[in-house]
CHARMM internal coordinates of N, CA and C (Angstrom, degrees):
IC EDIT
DIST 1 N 1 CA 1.4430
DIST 1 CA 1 C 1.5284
ANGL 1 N 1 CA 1 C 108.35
DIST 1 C 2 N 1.6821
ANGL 1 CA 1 C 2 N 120.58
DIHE 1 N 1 CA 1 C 2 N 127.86
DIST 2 N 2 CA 1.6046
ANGL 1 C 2 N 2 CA 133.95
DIHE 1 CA 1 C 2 N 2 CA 165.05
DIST 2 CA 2 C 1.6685
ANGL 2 N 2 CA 2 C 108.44
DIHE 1 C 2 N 2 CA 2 C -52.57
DIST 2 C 3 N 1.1808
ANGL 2 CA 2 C 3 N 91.86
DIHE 2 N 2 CA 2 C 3 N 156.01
DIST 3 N 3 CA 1.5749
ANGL 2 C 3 N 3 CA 96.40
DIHE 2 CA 2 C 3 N 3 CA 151.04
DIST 3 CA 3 C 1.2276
ANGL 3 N 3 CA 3 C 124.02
DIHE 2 C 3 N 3 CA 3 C -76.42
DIST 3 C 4 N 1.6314
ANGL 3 CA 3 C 4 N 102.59
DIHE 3 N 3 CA 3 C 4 N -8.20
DIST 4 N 4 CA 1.3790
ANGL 3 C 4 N 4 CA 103.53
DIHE 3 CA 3 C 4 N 4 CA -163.05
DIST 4 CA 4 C 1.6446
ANGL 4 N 4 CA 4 C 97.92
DIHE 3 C 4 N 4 CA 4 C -86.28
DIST 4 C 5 N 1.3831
ANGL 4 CA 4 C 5 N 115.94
DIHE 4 N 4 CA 4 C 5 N -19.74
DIST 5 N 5 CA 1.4469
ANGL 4 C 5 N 5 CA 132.45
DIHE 4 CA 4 C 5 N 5 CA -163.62
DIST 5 CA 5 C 1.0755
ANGL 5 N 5 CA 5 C 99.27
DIHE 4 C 5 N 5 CA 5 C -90.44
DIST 5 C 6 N 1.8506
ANGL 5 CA 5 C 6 N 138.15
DIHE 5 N 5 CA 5 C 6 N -26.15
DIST 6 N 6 CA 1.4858
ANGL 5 C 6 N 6 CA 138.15
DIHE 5 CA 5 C 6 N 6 CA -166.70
DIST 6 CA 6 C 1.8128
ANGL 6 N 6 CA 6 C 98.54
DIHE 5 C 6 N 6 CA 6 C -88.04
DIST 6 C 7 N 1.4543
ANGL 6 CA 6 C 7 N 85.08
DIHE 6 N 6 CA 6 C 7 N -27.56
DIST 7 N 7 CA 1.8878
ANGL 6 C 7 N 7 CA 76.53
DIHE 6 CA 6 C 7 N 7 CA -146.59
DIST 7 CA 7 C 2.0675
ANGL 7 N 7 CA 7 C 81.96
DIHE 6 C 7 N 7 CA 7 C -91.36
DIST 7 C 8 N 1.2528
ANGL 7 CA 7 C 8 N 133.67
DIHE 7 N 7 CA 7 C 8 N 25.98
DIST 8 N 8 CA 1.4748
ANGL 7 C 8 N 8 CA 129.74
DIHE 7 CA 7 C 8 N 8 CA 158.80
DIST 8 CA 8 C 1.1108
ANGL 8 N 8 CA 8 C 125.79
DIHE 7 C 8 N 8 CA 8 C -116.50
DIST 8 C 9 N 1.4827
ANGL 8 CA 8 C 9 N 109.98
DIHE 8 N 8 CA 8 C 9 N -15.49
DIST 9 N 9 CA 1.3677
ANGL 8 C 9 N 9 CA 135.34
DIHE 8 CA 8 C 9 N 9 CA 141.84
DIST 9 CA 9 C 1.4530
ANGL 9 N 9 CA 9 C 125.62
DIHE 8 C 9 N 9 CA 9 C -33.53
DIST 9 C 10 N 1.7525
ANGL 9 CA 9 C 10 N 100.33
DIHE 9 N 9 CA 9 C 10 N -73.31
DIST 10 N 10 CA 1.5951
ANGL 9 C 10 N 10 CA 117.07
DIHE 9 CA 9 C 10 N 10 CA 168.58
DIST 10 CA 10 C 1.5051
ANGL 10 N 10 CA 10 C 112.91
DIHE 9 C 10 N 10 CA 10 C -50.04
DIST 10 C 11 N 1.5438
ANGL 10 CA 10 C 11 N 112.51
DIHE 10 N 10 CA 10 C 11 N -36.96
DIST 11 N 11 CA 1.6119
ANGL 10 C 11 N 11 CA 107.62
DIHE 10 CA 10 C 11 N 11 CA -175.68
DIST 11 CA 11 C 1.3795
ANGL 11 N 11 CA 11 C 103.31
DIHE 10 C 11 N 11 CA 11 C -69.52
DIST 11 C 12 N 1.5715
ANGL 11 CA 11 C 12 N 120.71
DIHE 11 N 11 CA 11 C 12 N -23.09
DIST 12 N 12 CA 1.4742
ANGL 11 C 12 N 12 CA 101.13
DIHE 11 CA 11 C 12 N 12 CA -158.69
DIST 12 CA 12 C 1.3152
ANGL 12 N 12 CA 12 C 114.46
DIHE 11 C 12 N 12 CA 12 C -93.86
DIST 12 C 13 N 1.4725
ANGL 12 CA 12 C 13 N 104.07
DIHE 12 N 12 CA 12 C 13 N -8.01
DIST 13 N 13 CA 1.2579
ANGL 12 C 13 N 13 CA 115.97
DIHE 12 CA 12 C 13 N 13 CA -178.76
DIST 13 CA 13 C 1.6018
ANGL 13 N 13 CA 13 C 124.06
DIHE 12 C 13 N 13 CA 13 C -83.03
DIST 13 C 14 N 1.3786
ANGL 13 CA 13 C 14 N 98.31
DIHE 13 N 13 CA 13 C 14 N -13.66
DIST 14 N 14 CA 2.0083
ANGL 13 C 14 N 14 CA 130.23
DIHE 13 CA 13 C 14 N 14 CA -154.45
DIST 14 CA 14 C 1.7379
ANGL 14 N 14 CA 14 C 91.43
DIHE 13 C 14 N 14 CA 14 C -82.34
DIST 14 C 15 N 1.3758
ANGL 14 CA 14 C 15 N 130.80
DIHE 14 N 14 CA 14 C 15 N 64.13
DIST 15 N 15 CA 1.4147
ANGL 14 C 15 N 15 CA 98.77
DIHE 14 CA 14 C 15 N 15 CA 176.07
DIST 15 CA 15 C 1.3179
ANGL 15 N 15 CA 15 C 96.74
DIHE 14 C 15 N 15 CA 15 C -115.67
DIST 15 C 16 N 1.7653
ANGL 15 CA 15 C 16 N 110.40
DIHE 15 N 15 CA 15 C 16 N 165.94
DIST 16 N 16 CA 0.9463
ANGL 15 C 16 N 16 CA 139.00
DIHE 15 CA 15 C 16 N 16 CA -167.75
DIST 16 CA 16 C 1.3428
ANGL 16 N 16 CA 16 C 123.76
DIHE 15 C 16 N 16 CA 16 C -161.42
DIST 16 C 17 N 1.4228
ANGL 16 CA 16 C 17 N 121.91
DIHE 16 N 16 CA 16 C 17 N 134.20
DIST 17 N 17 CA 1.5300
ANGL 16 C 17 N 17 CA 119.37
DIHE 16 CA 16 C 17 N 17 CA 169.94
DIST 17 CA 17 C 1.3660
ANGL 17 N 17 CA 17 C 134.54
DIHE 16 C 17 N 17 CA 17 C -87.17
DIST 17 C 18 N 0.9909
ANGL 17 CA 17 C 18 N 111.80
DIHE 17 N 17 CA 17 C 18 N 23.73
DIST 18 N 18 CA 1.8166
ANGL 17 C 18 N 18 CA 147.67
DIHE 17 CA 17 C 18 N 18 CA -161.87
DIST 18 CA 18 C 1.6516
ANGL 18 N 18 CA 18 C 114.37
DIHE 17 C 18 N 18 CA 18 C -99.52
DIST 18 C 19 N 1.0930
ANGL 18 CA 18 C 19 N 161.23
DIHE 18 N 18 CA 18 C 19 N 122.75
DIST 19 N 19 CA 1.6596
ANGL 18 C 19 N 19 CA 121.02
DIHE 18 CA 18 C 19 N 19 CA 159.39
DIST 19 CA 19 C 1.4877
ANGL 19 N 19 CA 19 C 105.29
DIHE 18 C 19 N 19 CA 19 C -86.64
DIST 19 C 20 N 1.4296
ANGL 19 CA 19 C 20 N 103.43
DIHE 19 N 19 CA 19 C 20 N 173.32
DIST 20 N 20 CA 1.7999
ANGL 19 C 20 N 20 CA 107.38
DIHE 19 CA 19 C 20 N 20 CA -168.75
DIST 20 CA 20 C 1.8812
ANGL 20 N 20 CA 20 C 82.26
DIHE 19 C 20 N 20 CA 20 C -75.89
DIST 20 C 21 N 1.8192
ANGL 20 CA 20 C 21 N 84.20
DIHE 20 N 20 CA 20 C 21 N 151.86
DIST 21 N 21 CA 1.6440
ANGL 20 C 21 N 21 CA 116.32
DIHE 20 CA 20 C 21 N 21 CA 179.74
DIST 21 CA 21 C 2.0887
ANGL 21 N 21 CA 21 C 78.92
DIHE 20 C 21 N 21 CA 21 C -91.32
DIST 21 C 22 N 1.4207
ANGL 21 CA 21 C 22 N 81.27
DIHE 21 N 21 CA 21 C 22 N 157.50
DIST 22 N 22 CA 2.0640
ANGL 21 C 22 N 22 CA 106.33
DIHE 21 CA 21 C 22 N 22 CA 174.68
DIST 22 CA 22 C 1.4795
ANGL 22 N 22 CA 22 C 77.27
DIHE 21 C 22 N 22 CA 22 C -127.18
DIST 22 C 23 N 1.5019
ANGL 22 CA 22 C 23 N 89.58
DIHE 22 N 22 CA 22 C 23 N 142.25
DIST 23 N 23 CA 1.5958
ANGL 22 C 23 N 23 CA 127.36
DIHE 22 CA 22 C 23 N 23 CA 174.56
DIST 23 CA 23 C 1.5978
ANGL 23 N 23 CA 23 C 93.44
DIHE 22 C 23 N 23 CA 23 C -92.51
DIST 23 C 24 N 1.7304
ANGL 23 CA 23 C 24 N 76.92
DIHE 23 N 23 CA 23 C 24 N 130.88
DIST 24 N 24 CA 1.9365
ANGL 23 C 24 N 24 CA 97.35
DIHE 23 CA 23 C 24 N 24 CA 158.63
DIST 24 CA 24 C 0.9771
ANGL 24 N 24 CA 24 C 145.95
DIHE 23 C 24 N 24 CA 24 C 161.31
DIST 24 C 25 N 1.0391
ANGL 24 CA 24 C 25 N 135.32
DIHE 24 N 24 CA 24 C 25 N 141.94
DIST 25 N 25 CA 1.5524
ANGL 24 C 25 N 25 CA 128.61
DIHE 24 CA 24 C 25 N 25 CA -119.63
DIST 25 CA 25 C 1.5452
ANGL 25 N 25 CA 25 C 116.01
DIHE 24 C 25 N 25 CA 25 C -60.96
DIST 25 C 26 N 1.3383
ANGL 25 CA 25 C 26 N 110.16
DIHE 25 N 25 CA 25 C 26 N 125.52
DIST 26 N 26 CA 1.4112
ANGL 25 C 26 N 26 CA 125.81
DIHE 25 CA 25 C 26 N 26 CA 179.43
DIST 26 CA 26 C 1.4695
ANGL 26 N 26 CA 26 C 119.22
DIHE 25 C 26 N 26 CA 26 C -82.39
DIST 26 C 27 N 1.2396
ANGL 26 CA 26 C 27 N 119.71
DIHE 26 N 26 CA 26 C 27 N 52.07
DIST 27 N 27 CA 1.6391
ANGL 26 C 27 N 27 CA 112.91
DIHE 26 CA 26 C 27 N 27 CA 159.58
DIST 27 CA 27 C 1.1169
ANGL 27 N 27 CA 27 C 148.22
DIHE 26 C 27 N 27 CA 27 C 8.66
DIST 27 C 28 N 1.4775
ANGL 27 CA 27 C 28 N 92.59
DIHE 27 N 27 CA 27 C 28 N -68.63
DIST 28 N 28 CA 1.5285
ANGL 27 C 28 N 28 CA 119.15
DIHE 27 CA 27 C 28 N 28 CA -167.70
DIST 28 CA 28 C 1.9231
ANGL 28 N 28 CA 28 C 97.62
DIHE 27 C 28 N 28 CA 28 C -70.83
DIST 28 C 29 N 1.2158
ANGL 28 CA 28 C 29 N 94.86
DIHE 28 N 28 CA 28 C 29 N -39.37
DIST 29 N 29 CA 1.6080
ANGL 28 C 29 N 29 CA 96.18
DIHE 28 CA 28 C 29 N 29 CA -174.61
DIST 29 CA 29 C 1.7606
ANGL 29 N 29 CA 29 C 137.07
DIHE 28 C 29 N 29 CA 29 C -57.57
DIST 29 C 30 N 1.9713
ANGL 29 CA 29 C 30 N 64.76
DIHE 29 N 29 CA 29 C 30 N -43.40
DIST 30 N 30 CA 1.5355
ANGL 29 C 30 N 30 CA 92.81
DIHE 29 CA 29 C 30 N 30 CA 174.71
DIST 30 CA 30 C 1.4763
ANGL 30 N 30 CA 30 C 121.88
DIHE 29 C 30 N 30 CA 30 C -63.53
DIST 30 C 31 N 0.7520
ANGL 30 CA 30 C 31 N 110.39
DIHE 30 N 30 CA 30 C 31 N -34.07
DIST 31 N 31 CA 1.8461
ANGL 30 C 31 N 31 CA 131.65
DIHE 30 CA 30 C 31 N 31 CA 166.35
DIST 31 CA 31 C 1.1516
ANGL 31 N 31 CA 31 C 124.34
DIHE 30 C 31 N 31 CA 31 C -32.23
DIST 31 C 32 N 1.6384
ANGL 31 CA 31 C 32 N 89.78
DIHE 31 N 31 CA 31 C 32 N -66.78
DIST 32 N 32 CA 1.7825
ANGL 31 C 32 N 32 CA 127.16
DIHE 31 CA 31 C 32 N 32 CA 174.40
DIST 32 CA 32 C 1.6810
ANGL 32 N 32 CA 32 C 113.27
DIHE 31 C 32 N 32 CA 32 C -40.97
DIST 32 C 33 N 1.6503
ANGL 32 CA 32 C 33 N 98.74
DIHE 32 N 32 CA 32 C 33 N -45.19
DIST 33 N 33 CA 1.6136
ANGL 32 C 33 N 33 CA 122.35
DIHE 32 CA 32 C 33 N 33 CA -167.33
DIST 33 CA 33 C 1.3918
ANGL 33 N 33 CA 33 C 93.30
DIHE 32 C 33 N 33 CA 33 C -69.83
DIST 33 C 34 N 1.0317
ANGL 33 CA 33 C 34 N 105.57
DIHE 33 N 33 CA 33 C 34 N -74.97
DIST 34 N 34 CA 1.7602
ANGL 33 C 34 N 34 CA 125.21
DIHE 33 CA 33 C 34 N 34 CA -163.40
DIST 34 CA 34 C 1.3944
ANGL 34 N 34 CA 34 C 97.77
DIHE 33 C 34 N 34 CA 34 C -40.25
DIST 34 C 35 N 1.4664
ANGL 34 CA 34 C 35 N 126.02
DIHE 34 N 34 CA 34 C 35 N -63.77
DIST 35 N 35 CA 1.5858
ANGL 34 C 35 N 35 CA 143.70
DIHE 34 CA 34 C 35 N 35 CA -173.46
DIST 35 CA 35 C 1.8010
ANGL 35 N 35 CA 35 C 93.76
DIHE 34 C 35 N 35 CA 35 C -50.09
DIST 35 C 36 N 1.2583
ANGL 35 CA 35 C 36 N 136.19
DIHE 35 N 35 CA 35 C 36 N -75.62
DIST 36 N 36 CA 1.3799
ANGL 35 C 36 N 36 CA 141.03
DIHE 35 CA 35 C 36 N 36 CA 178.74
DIST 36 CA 36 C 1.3051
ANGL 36 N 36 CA 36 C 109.23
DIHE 35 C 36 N 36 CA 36 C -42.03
DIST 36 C 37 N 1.5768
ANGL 36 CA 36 C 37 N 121.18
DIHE 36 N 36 CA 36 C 37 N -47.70
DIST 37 N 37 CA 1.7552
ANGL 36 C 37 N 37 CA 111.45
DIHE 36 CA 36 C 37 N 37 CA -175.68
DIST 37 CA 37 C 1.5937
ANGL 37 N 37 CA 37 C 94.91
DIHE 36 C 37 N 37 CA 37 C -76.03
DIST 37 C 38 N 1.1650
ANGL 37 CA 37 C 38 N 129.25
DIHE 37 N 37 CA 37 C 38 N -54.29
DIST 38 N 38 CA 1.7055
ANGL 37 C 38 N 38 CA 123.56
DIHE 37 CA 37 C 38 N 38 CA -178.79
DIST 38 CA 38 C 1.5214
ANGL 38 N 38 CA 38 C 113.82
DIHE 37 C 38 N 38 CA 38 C -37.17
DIST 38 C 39 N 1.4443
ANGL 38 CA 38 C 39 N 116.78
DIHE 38 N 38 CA 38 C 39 N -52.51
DIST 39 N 39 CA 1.4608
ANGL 38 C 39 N 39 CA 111.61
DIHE 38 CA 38 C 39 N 39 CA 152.33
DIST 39 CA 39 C 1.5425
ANGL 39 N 39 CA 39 C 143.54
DIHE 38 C 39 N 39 CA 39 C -36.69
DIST 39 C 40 N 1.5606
ANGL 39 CA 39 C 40 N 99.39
DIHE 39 N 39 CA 39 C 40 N -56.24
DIST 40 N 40 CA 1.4200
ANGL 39 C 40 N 40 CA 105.40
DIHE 39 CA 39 C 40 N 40 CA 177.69
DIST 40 CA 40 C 1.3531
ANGL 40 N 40 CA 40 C 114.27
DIHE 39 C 40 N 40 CA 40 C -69.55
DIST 40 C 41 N 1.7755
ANGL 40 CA 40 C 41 N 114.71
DIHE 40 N 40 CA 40 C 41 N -33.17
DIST 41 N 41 CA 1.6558
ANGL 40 C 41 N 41 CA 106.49
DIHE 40 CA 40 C 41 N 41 CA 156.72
DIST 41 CA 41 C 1.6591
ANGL 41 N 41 CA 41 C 129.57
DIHE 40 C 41 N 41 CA 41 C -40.50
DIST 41 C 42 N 1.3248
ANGL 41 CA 41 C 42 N 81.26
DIHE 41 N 41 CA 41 C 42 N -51.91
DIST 42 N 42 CA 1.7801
ANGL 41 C 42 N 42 CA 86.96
DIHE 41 CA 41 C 42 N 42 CA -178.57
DIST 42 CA 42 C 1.6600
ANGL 42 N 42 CA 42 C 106.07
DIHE 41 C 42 N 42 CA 42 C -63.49
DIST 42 C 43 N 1.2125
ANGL 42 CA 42 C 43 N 131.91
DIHE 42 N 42 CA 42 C 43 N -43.44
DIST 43 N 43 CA 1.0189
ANGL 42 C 43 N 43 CA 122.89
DIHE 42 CA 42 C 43 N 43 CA -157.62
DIST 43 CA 43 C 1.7996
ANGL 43 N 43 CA 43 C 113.94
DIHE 42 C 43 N 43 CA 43 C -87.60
DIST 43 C 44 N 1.3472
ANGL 43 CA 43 C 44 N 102.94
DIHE 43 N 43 CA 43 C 44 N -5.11
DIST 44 N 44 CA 1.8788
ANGL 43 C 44 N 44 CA 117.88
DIHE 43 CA 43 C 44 N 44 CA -176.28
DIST 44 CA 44 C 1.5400
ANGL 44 N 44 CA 44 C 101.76
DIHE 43 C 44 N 44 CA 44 C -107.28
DIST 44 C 45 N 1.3245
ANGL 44 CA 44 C 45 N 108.51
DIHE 44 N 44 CA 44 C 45 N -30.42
DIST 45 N 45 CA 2.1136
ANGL 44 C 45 N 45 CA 91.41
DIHE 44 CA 44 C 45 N 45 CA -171.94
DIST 45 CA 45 C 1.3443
ANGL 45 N 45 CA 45 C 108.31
DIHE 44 C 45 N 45 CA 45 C -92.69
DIST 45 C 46 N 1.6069
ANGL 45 CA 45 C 46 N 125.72
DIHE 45 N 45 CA 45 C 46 N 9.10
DIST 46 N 46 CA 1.4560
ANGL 45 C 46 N 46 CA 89.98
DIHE 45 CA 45 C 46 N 46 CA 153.95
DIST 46 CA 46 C 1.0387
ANGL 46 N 46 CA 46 C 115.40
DIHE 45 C 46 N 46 CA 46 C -104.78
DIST 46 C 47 N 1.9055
ANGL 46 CA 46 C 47 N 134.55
DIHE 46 N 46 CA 46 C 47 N 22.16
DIST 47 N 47 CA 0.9649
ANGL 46 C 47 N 47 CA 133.37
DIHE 46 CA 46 C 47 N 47 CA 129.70
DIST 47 CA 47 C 1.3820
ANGL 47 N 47 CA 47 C 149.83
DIHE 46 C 47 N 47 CA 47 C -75.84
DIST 47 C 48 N 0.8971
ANGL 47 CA 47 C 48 N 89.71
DIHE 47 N 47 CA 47 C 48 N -6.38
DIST 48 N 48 CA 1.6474
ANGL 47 C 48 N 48 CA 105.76
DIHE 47 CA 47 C 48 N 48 CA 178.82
DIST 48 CA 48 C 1.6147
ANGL 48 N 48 CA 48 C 119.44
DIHE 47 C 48 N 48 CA 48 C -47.28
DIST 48 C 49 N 1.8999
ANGL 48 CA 48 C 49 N 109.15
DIHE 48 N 48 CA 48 C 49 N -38.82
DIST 49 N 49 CA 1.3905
ANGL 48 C 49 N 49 CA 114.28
DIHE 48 CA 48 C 49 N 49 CA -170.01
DIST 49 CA 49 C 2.0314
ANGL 49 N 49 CA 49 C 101.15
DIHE 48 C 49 N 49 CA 49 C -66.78
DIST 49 C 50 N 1.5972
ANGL 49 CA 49 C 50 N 125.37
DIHE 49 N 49 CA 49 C 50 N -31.40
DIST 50 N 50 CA 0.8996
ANGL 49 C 50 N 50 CA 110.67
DIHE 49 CA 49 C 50 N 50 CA 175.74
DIST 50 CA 50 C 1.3830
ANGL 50 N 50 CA 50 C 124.40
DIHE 49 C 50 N 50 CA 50 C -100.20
DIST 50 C 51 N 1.6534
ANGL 50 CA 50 C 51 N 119.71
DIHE 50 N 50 CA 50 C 51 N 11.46
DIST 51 N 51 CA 1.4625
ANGL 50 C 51 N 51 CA 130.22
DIHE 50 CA 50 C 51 N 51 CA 159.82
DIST 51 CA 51 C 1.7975
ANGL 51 N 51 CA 51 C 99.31
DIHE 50 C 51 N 51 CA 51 C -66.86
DIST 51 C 52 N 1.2758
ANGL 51 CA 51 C 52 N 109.66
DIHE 51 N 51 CA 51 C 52 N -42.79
DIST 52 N 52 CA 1.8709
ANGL 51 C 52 N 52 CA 117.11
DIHE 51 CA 51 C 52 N 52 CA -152.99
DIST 52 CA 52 C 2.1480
ANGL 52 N 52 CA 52 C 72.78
DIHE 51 C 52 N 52 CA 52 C -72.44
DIST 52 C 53 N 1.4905
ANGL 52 CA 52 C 53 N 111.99
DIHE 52 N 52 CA 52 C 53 N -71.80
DIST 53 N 53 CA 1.4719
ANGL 52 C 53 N 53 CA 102.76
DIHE 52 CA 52 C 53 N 53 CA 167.08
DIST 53 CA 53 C 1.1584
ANGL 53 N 53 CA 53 C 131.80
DIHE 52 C 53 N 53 CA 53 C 34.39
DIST 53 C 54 N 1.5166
ANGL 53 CA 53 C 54 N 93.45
DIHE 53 N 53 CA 53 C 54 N -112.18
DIST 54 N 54 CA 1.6279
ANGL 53 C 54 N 54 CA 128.48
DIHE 53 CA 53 C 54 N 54 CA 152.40
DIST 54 CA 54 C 1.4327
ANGL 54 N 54 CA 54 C 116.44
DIHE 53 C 54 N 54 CA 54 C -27.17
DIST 54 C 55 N 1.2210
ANGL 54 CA 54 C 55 N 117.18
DIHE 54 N 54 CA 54 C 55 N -85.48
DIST 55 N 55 CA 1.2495
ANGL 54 C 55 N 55 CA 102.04
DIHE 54 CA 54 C 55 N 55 CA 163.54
DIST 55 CA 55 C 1.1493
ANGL 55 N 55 CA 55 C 144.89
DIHE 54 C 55 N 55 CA 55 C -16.45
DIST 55 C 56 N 1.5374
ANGL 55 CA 55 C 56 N 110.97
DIHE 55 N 55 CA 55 C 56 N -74.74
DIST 56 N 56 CA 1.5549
ANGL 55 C 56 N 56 CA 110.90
DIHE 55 CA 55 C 56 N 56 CA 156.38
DIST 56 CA 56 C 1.5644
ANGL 56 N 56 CA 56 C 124.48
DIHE 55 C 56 N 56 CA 56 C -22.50
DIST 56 C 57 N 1.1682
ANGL 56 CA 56 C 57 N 105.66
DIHE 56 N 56 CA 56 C 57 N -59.01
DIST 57 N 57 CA 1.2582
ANGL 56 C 57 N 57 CA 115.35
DIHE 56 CA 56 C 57 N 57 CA -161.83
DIST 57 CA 57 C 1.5292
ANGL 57 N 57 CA 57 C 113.03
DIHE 56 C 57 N 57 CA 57 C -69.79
DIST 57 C 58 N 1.7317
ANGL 57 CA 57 C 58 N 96.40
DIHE 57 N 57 CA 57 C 58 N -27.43
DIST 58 N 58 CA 1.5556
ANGL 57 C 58 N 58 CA 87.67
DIHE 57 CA 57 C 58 N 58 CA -169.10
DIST 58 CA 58 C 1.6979
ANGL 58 N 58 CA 58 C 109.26
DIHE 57 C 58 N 58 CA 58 C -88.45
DIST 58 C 59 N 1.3456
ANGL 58 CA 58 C 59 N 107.80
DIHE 58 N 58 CA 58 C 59 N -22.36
DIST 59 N 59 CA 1.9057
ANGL 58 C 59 N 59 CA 118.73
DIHE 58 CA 58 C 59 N 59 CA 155.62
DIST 59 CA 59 C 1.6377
ANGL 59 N 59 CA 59 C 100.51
DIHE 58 C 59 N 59 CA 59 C -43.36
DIST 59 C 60 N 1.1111
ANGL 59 CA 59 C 60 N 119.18
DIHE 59 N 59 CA 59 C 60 N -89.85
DIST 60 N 60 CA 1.1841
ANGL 59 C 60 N 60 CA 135.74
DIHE 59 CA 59 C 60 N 60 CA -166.13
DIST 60 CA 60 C 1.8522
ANGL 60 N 60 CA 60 C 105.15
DIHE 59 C 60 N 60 CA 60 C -24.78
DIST 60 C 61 N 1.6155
ANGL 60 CA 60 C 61 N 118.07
DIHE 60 N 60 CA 60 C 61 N -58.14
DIST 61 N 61 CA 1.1131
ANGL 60 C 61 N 61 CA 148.16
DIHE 60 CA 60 C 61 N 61 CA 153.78
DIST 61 CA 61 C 1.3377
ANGL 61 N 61 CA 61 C 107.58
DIHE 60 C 61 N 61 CA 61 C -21.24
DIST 61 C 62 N 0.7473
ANGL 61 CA 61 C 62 N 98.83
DIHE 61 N 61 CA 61 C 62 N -81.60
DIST 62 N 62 CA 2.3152
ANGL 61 C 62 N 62 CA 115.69
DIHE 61 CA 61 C 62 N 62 CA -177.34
DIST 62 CA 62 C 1.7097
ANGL 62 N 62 CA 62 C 115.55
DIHE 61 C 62 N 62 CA 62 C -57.00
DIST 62 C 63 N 1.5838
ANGL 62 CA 62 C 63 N 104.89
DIHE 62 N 62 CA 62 C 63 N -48.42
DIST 63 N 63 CA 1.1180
ANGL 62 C 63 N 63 CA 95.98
DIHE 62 CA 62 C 63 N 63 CA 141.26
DIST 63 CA 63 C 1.8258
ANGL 63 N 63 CA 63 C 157.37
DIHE 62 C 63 N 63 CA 63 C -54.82
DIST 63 C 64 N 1.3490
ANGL 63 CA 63 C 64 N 84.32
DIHE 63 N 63 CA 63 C 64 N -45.58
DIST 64 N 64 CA 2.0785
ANGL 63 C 64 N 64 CA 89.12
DIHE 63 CA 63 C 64 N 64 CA 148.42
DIST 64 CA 64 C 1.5874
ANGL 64 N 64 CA 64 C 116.71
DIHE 63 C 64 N 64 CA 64 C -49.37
DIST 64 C 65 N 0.9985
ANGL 64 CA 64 C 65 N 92.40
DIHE 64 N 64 CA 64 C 65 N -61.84
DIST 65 N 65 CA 1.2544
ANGL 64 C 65 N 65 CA 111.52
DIHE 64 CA 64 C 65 N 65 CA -178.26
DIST 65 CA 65 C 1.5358
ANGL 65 N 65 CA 65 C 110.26
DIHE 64 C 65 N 65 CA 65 C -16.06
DIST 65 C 66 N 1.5954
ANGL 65 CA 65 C 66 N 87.14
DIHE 65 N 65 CA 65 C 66 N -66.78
DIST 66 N 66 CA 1.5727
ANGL 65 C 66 N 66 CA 105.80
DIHE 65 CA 65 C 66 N 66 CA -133.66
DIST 66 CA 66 C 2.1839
ANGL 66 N 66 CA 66 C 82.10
DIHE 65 C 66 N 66 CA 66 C -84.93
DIST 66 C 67 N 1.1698
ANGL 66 CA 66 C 67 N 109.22
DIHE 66 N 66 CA 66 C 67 N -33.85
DIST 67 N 67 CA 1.5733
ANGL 66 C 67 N 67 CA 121.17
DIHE 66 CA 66 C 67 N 67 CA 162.01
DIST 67 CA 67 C 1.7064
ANGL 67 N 67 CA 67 C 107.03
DIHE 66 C 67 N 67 CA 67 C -27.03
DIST 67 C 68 N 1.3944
ANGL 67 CA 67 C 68 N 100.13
DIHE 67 N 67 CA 67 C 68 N -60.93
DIST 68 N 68 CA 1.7565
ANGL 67 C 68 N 68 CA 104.55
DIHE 67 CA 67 C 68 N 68 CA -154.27
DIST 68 CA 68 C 1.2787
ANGL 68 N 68 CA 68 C 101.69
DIHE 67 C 68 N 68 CA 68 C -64.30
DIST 68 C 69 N 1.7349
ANGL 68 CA 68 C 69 N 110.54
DIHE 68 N 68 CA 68 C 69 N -44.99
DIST 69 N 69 CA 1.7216
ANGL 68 C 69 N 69 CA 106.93
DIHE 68 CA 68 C 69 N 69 CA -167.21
DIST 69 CA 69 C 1.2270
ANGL 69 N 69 CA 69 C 100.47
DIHE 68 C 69 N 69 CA 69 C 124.17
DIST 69 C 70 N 1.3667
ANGL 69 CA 69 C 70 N 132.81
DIHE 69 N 69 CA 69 C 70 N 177.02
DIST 70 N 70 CA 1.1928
ANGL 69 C 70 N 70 CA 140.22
DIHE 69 CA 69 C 70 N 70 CA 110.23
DIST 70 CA 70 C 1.3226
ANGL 70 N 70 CA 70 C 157.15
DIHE 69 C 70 N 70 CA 70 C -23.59
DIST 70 C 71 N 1.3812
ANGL 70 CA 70 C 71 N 133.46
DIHE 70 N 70 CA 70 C 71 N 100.31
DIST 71 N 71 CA 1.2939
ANGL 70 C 71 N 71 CA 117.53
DIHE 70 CA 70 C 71 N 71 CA -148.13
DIST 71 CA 71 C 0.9898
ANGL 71 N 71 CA 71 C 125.81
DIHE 70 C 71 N 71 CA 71 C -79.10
DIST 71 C 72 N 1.3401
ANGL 71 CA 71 C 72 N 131.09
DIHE 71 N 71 CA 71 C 72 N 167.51
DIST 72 N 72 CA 1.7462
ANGL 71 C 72 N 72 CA 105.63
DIHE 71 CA 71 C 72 N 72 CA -169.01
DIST 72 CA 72 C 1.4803
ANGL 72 N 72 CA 72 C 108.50
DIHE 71 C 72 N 72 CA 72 C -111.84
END
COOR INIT
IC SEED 1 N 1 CA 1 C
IC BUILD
């Protein structure tokens, strides 16, 4: 069997009551995205200095930790 024979196969099998959608560029959407991530920027980096913080601290932490041992 061709590819040429698989892939007329697949068409004949492909039905639908739909017609095919055409791709293209969504604007309006894109907007939407851009506008929501520009937000969530604004609203996370002036936290960020006590996310990095935390972090630190909790490395620093685990490392003690892991320093002392197990307790007995």
């Amino acid at each position: 069997m061709s590819e040429d024979d698989s892939s007329s196969l697949a068409r004949k099998a492909y039905h639908t009551v739909t017609p095919g959608s055409h791709m293209r560029p969504d604007s309006e959407m894109d907007s939407i995205g851009w506008t929501m991530f520009l937000i969530l920027v604004v609203l996370l980096v002036p936290f960020l200095p006590f996310i990095a913080i935390v972090y630190v601290l909790s490395k620093v932490f685990g490392y003690l930790n892991a320093q002392r041992g197990p307790s007995p």
